[in-house]
C-alpha positions as CSV (number, residue, x, y, z in Angstrom):
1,X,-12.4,4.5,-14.8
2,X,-10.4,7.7,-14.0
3,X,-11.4,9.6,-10.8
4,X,-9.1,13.3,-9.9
5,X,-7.9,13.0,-5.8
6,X,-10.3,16.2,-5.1
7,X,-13.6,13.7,-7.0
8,X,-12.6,10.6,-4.2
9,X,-12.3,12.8,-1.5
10,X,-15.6,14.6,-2.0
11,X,-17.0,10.9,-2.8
12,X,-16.1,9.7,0.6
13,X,-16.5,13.1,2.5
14,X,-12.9,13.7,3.2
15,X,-10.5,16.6,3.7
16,X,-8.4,16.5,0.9
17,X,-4.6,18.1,1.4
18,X,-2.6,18.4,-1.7
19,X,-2.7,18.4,-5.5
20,X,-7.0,17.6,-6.0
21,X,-6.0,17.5,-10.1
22,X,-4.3,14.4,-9.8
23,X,-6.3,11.4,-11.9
24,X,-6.6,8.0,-10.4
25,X,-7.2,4.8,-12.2
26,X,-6.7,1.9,-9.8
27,X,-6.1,1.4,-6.1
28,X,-2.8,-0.8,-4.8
29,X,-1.4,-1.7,-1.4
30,X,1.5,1.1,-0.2
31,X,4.1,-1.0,-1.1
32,X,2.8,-1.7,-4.8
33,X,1.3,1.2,-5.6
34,X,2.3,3.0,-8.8
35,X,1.9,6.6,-10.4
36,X,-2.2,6.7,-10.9
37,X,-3.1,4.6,-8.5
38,X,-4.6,5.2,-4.7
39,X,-3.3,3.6,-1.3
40,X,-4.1,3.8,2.3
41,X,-1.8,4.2,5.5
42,X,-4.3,3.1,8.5
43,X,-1.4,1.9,11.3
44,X,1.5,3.9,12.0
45,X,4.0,1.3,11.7
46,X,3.4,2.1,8.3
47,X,4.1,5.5,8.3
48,X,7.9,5.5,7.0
49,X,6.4,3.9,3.8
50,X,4.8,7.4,3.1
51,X,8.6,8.1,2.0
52,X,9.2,6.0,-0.7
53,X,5.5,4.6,-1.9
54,X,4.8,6.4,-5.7
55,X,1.1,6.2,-5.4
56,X,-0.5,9.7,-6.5
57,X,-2.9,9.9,-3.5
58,X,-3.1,8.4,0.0
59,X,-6.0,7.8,2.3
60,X,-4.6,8.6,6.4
61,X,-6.3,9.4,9.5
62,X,-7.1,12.7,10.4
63,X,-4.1,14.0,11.9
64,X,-1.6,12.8,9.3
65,X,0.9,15.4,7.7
66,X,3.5,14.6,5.3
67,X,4.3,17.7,3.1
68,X,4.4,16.9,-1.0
69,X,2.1,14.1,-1.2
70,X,-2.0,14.4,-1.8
71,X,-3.6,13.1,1.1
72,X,-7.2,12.3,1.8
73,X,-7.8,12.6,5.5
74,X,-10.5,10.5,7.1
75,X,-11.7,9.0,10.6
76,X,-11.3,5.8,9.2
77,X,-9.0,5.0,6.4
78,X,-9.6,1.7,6.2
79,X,-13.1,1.9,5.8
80,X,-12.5,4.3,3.1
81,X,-10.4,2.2,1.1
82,X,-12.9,-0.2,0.9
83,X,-15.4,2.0,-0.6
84,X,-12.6,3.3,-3.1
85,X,-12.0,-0.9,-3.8
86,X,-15.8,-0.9,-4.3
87,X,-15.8,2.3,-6.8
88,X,-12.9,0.8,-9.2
89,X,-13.5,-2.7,-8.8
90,X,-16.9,-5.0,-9.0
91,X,-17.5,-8.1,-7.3
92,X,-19.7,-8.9,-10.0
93,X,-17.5,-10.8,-12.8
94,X,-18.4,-10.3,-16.5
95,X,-19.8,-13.2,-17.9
96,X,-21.8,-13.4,-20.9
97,X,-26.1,-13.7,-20.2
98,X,-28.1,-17.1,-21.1
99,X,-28.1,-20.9,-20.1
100,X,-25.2,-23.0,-21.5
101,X,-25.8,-25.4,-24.0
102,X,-24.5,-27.9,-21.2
103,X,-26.8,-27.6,-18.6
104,X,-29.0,-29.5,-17.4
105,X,-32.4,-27.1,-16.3
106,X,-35.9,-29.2,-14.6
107,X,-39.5,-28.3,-15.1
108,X,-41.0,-25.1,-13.9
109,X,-37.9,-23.4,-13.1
110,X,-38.4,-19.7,-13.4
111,X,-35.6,-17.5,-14.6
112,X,-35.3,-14.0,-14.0
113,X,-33.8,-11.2,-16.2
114,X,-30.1,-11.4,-16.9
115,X,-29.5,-14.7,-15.6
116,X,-25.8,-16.4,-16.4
117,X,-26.1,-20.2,-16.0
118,X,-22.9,-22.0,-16.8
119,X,-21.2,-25.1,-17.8
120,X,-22.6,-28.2,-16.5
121,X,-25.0,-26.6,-14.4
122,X,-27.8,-29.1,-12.9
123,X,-30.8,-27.6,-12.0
124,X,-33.7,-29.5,-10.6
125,X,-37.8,-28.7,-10.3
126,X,-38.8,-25.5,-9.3
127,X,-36.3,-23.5,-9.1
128,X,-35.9,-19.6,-9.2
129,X,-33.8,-17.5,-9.7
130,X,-34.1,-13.6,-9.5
131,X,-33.2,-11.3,-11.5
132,X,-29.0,-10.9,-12.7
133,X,-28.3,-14.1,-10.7
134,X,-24.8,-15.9,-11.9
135,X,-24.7,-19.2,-11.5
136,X,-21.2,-20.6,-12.4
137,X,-19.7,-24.1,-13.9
138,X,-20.7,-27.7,-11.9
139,X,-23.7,-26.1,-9.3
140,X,-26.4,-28.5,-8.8
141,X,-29.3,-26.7,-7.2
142,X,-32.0,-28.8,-5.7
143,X,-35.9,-28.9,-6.2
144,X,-37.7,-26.1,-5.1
145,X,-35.0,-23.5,-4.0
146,X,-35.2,-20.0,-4.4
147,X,-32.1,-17.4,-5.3
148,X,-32.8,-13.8,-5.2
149,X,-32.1,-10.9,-7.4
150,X,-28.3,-9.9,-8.1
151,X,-26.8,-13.6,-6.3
152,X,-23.4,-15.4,-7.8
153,X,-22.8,-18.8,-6.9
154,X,-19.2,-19.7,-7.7
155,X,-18.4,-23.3,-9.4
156,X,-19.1,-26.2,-7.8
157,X,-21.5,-25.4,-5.5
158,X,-24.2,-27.5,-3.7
159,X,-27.5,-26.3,-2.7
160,X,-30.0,-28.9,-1.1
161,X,-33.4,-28.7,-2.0
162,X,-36.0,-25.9,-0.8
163,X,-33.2,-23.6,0.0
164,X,-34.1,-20.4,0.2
165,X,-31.0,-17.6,-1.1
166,X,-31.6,-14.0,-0.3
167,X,-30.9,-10.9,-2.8
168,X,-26.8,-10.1,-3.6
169,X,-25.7,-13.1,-1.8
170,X,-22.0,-14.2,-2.8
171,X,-21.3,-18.0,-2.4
172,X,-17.7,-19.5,-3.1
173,X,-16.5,-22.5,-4.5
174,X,-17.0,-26.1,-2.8
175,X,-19.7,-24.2,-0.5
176,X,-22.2,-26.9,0.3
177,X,-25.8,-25.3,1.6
178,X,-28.6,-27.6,2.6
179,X,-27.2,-30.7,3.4
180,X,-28.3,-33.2,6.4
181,X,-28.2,-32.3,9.7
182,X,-26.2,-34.5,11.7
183,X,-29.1,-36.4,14.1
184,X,-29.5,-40.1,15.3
185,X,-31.2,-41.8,18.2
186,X,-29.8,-44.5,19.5
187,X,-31.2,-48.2,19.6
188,X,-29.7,-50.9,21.0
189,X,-26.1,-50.5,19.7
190,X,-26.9,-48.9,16.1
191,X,-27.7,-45.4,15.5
192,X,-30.7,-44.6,13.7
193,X,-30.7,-42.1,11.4
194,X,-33.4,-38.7,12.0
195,X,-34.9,-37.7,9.0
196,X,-33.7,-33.8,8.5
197,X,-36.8,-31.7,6.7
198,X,-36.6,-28.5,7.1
199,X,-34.7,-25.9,5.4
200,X,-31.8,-23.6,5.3
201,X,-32.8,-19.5,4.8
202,X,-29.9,-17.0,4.0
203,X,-31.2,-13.6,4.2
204,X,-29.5,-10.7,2.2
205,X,-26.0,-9.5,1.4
206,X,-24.5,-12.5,3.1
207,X,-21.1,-13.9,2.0
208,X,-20.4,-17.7,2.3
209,X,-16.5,-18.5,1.6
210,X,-15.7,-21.4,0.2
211,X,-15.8,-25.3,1.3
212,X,-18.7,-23.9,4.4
213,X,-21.2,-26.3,5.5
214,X,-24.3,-25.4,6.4
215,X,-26.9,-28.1,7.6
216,X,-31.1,-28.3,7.2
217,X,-33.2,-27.6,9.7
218,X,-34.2,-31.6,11.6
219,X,-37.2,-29.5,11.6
220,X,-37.9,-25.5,11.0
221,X,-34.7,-23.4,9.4
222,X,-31.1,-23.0,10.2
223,X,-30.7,-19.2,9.2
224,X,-28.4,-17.0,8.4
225,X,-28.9,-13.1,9.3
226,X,-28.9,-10.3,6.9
227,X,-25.5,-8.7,6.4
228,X,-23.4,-11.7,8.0
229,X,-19.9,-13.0,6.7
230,X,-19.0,-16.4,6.5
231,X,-14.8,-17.5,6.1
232,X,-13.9,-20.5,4.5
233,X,-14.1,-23.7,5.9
234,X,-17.0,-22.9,8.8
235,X,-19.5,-25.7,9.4
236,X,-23.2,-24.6,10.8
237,X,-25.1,-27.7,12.2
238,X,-28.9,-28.2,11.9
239,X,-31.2,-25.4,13.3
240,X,-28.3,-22.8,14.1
241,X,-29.7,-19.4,14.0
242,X,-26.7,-16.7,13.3
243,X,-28.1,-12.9,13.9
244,X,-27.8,-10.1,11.4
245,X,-24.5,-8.7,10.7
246,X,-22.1,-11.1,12.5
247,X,-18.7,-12.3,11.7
248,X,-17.9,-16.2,11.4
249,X,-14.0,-16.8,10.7
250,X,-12.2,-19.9,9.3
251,X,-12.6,-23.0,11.0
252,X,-15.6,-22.6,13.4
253,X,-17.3,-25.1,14.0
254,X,-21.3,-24.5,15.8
255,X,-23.1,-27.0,17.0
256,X,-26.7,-27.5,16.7
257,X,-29.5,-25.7,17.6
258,X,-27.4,-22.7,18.9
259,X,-28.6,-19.0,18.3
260,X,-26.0,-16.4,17.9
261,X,-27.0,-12.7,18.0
262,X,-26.2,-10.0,15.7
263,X,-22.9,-8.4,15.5
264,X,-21.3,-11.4,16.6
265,X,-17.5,-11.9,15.8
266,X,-16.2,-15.5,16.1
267,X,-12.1,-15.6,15.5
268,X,-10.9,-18.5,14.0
269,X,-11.3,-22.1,15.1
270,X,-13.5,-21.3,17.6
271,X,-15.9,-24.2,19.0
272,X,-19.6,-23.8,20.0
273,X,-21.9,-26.2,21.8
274,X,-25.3,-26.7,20.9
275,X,-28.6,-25.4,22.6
276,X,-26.5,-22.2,23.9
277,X,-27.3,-18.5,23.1
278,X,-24.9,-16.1,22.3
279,X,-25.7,-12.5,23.2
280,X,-25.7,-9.4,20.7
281,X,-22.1,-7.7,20.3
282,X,-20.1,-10.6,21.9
283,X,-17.1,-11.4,20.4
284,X,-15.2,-14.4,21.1
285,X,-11.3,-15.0,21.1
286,X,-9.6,-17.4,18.5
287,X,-9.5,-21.2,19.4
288,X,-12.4,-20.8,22.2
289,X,-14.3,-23.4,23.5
290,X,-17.8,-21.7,24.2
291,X,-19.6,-24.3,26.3
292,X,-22.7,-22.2,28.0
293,X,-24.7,-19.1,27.1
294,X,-22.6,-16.0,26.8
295,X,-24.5,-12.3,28.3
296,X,-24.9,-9.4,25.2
297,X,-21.4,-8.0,24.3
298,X,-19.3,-10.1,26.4
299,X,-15.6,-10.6,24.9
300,X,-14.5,-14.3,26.1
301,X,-11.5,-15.9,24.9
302,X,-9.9,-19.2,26.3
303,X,-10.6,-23.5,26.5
304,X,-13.5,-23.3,28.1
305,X,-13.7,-19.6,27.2
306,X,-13.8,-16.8,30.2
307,X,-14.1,-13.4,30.1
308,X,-10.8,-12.2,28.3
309,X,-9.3,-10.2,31.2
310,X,-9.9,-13.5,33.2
311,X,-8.1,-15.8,31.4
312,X,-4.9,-13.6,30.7
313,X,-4.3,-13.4,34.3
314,X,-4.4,-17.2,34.1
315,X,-2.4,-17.2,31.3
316,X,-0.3,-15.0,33.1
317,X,0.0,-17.1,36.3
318,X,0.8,-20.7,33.9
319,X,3.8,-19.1,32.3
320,X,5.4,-18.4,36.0
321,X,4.7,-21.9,37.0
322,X,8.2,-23.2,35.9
323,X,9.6,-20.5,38.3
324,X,7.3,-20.9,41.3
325,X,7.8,-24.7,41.1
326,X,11.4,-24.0,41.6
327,X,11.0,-22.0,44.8
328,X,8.9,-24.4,45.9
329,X,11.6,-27.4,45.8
330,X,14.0,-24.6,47.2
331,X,12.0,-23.6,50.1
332,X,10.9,-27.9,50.3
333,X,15.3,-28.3,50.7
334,X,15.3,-25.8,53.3
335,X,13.3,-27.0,55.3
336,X,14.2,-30.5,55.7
337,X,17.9,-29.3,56.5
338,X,17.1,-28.1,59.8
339,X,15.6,-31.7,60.4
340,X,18.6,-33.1,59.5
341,X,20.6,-31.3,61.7
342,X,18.4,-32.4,64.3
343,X,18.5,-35.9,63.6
344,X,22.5,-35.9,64.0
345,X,22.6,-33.7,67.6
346,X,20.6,-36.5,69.0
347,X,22.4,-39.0,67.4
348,X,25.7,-37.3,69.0
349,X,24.0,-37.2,72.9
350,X,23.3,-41.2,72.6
351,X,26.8,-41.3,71.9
């Protein structure tokens, strides 16, 4: 594909500034980016790259000047990058159409149009898959689970049975959707295992990295909101209800029955207790402990996580502790000298 500078900036409703003629056939970062090909500058740090990058066009902020180069001016470069990564480049890999001779396919399953089943593939009673759905090498999909129109799941997947996959959801490698919740009762000194029958439901456009978790409902659903990203290795516990549009980052880990809003962001490693809510909008700091409900669009951060202004001043206070210790042993020798002195006056008057 060949797009002119003056064809992306009308795409993406930007002011273009420069030569509109030149063609563009690929996008690269600043540093890479060659003759033909499209880069953004969204942090000024960056800006003294705008001298020596070769890319024919970049995408700045609004206020950027920098005579000799085409620029496409925007609010947001960022943002607009994106949609110029989406206009070149396709999620969607090519693979040729059909069932490989290899896999394995159970009774009643119901293929849409276009599907792609790979090698090795083990798909049990039925299934369905929508239409253009990809299912690549090594997925076992169990009984009765549902993938909807326009869905790639990457090799080696697991999806438990009666597992319900929305329309144009991406799932990576090692991804396991469905398994058992993690529940026992305890008897005597043995833990008996709960039987975990419900279900896991991941509503569209949701993104699943690879080697996530995601438990079955004990009973009922553990869903996943419309329009919600998942990092790689994030495990959701049984019943977990994450909101529309959130953000879940490597290495969270939430714990049962917890219900997260929509337009969440949890940074990395962050750590959730079960039976909480969190609000709408709240974001959460990286490596937070999040131990009780948190209000609509609070920003915490911390072990156990505060309110973010809160525990910098803590943080704050901690690092001086080496130097107030010190003052305090000072002002401790000080005052027992005077005491001494004391002590030898009277000593001096027995005398």
């Amino acid at each position: 594909m060949v797009k002119t500078a003056e064809e992306i900036a009308r795409l993406l409703d930007g002011q273009l500034v420069g030569d509109g003629s030149v063609e563009i056939s690929g996008v690269a970062g600043i540093t890479e980016a060659k003759q033909g090909e499209i880069t953004f500058l969204a942090s000024p740090k960056y800006k003294p790259l705008l001298k020596t990058t070769t890319a024919s066009a970049v995408i700045v902020t609004e206020d950027e000047k920098f005579p000799g180069k085409t620029l496409i001016r925007l609010e947001d470069p960022r943002l607009a990058f994106a949609k110029v990564m989406r206009l070149f480049y396709s999620y969607h890999p090519q693979v040729p159409g059909g069932v490989h001779p290899s896999a394995v396919i159970g009774q009643k399953v119901n293929l849409g149009q276009g599907v792609s089943i790979g090698a090795c593939v083990c798909i049990e009673d039925q299934v369905v898959l929508g239409d253009e759905v990809i299912i690549f090498p090594g997925v076992f999909i169990g009984r009765g689970s549902r993938i909807g129109n326009g869905s790639v799941v990457n090799a080696n997947v697991t999806i438990g049975e009666e597992t319900f996959i929305g329309n144009q959801v991406i799932v990576h490698s090692g991804t396991v959707i469905g398994s058992d919740g993690f529940g026992y009762a305890k008897e005597g000194d043995q833990h008996l295992k709960i039987p975990q029958r419900g279900t896991v439901i991941v509503e569209n456009d949701v993104e699943i990295g690879a080697n996530v978790t995601i438990d079955r409902g004990t009973l009922g659903a553990t869903r996943i909101g419309k329009g919600t990203k998942i990092d790689n290795l994030v495990q959701i516990a049984h019943n977990v209800i994450i909101g529309p549009n959130s953000l879940v980052v490597a290495q969270v880990g939430i714990s049962g029955s917890t219900e997260i809003g929509s337009g969440v962001i949890l940074a990395g490693q962050v750590g959730v207790a079960g039976h909480i809510k969190i609000g709408d909008g709240s974001v959460i700091g990286a490596k937070s402990g999040v131990s009780k409900s948190v209000a609509p669009h609070s920003v915490l951060f911390g072990y156990p996580a505060r309110a973010i202004t809160k525990t910098k001043r803590i943080e704050a206070c901690l690092s001086r502790l080496p130097d107030m210790f010190k003052k305090v042993r000072d002002l401790e020798k000080k005052l027992k000298a005077p005491e001494k002195e004391g002590d030898n006056d009277r000593s001096s008057e027995n005398h």
